[in-house]
C-alpha positions as CSV (number, residue, x, y, z in Angstrom):
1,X,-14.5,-10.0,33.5
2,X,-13.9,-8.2,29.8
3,X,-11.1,-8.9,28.6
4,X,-10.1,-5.3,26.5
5,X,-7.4,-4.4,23.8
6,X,-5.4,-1.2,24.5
7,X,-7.7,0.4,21.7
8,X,-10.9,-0.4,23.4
9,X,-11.7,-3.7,21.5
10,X,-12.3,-7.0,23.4
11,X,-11.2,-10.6,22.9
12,X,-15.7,-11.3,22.5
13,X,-15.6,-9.0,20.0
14,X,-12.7,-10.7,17.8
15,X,-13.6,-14.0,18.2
16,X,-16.9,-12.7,17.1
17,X,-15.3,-11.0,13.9
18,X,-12.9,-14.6,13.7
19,X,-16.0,-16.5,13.5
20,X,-17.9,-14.2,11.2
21,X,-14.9,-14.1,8.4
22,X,-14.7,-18.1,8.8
23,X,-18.5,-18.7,8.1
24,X,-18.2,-15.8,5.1
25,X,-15.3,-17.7,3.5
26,X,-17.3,-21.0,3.5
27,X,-20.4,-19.4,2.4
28,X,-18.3,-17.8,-0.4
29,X,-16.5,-21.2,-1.7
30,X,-19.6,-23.0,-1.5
31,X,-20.9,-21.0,-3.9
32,X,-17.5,-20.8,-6.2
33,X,-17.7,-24.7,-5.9
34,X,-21.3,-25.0,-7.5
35,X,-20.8,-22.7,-10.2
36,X,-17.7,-24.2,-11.4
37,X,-19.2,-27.9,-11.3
38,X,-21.9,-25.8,-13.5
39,X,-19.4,-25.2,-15.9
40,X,-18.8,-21.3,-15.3
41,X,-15.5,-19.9,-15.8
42,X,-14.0,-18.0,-12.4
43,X,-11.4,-16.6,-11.6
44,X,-9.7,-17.4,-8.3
45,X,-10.6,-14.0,-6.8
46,X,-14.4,-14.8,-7.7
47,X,-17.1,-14.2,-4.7
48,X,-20.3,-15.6,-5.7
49,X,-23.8,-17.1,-3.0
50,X,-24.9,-20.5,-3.7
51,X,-28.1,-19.0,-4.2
52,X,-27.1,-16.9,-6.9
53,X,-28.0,-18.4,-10.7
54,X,-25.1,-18.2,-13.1
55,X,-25.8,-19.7,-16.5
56,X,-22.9,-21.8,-18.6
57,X,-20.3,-20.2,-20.3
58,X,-20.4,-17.0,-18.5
59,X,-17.1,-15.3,-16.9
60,X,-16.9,-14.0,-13.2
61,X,-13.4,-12.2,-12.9
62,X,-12.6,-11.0,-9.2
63,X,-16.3,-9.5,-8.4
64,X,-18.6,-10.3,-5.3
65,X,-21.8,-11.7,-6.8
66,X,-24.9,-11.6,-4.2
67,X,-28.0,-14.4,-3.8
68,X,-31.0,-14.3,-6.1
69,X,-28.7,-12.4,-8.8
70,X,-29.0,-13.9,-12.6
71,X,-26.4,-13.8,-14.9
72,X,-27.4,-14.8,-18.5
73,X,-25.4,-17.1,-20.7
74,X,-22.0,-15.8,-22.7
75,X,-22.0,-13.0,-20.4
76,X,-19.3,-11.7,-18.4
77,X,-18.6,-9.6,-15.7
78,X,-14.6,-8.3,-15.0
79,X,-14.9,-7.2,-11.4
80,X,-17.5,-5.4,-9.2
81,X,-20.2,-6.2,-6.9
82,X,-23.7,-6.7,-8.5
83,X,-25.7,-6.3,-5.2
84,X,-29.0,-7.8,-7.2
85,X,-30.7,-7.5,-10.2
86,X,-30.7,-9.8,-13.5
87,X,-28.2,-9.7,-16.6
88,X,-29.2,-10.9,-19.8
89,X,-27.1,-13.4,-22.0
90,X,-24.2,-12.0,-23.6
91,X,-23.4,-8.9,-21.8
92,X,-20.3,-6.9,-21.3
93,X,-19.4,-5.9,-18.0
94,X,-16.4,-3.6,-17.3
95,X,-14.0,-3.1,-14.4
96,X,-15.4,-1.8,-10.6
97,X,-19.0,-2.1,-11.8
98,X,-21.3,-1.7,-9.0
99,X,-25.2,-2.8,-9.7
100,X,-28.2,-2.6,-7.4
101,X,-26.8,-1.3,-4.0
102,X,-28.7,-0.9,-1.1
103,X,-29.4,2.7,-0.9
104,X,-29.9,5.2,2.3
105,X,-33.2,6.7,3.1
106,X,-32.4,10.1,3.0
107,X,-35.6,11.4,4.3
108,X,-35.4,10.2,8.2
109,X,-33.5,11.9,10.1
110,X,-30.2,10.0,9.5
111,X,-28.7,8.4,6.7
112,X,-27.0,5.8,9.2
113,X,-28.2,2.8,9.8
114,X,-26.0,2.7,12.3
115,X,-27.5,5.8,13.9
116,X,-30.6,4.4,13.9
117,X,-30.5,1.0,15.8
118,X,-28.6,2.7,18.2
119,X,-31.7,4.9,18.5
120,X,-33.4,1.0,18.2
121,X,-35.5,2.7,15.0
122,X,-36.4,0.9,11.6
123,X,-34.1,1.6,8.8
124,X,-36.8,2.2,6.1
125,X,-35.7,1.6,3.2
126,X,-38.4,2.3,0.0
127,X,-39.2,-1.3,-1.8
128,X,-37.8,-0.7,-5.4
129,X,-37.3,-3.2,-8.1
130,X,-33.5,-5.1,-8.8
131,X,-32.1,-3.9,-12.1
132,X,-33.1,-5.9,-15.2
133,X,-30.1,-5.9,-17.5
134,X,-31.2,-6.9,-21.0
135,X,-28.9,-9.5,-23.8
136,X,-25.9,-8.0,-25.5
137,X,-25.4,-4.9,-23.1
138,X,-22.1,-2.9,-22.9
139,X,-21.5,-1.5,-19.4
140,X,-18.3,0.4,-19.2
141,X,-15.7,0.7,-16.4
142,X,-17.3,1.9,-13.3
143,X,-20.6,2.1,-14.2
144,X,-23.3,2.1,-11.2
145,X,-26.4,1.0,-12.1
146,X,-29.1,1.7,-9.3
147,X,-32.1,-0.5,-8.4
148,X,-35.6,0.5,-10.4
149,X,-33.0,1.0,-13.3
150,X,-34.3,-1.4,-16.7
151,X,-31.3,-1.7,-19.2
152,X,-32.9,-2.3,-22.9
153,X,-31.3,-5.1,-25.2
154,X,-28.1,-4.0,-27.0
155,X,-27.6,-0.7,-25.0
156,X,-24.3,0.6,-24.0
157,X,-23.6,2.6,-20.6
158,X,-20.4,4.8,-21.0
159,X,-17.4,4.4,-18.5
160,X,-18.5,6.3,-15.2
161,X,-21.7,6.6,-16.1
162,X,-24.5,6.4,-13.2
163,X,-27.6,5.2,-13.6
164,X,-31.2,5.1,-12.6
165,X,-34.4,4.3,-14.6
166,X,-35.0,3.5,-18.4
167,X,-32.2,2.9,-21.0
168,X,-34.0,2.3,-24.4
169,X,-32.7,-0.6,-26.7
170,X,-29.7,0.6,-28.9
171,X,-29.0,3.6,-27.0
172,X,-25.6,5.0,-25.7
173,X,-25.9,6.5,-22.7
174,X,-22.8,8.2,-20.6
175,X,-22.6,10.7,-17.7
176,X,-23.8,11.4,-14.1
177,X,-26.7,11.3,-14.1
178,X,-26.5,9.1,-17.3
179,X,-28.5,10.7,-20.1
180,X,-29.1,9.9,-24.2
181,X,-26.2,10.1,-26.2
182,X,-26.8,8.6,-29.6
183,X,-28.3,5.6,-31.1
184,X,-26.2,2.4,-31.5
185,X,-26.7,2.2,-35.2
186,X,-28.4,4.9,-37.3
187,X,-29.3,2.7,-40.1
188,X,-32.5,0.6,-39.1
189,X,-31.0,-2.0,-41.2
190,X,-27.7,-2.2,-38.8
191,X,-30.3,-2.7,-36.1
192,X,-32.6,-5.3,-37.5
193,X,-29.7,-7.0,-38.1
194,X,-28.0,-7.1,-34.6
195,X,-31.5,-8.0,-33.5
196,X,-31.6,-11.5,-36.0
197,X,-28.1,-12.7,-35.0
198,X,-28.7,-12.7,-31.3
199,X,-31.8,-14.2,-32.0
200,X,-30.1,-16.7,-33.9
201,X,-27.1,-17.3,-31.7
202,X,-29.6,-17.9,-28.4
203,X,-31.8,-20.4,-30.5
204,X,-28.7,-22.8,-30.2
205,X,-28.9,-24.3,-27.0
């Protein structure tokens, strides 16, 4: 005998949904637990996987950080959800940021997964690389960064700005698609210069 809700859900299905939400909070705390003993700074709000690798002295605000993502030291991340990928050491990251989502294979028949284990098909999804975010990046407010994307060291990404492929070292970038805006600094010198001091400041460990 099913036991069914008036709108067609059943008391199976939320125990199942209990019992998923239970093992998702411990899977979440575990990992907030093991970056704080690491000495990261969280806020309350913070989701991060125990397998994910945050270095020392970096901020999680109230983002959602997912297993086998890096986040370099002095960086800091406001909210978001970075879905993959690796940030550098002393990088910016803005509000609602959202980097290396899964993304829908457009080319079979249906963009749903959903759709298609109904139809018990493979989702195919094409292997592409997790973002590699460089040291000393700026990523404005709502930025989406997509996988196969590599961020060069001391670029900035302009608020809203979406983006997939190569950003160049010292380059602003804004828009959707994100294109080339300017350089970071039009004297060489300016450059050289931001180049020596983060050298300098990650040689003391």
């Amino acid at each position: 005998m099913v036991i069914s809700f008036p709108f067609g859900g059943t008391v199976k299905q939320l125990f199942r949904n209990i019992i998923n939400a239970c093992a998702l909070t411990l899977y979440y705390a575990v990992g907030w637990l093991k970056a704080s003993i690491h000495g990261v700074r969280l806020d309350y709000r913070a989701k991060i996987s125990p397998y994910a690798n945050i270095a020392l002295a970096s901020y999680i605000g109230n983002a959602l950080i997912a297993k086998d993502v890096f986040v370099g030291k002095g960086s800091y991340i406001n909210s978001g959800v970075i879905h993959s990928g690796s940030i550098g050491e002393y990088t910016s990251i803005g509000y609602d940021v959202c980097i290396g989502p899964s993304e829908h294979n457009y080319k079979q028949w249906t963009t749903s997964p959903y759709a298609l284990n109904a139809a018990k098909e493979t989702v195919s999804i094409d292997s592409i690389h997790p973002p590699q975010i460089g040291d000393d990046v700026w990523i404005g407010a709502g930025v989406i960064i997509l996988k196969g994307s590599t961020i060069g060291t001391g670029a900035v990404l302009a608020a809203g700005a979406v983006v997939k492929g190569f950003v160049p070292e010292y380059e602003i970038w804004g828009g959707v698609p994100a294109k080339f805006i300017k350089k970071r600094f039009i004297n060489g010198n300016d450059e050289n210069n931001a180049r020596l001091k983060l050298d300098s400041l990650k040689s003391e460990r």
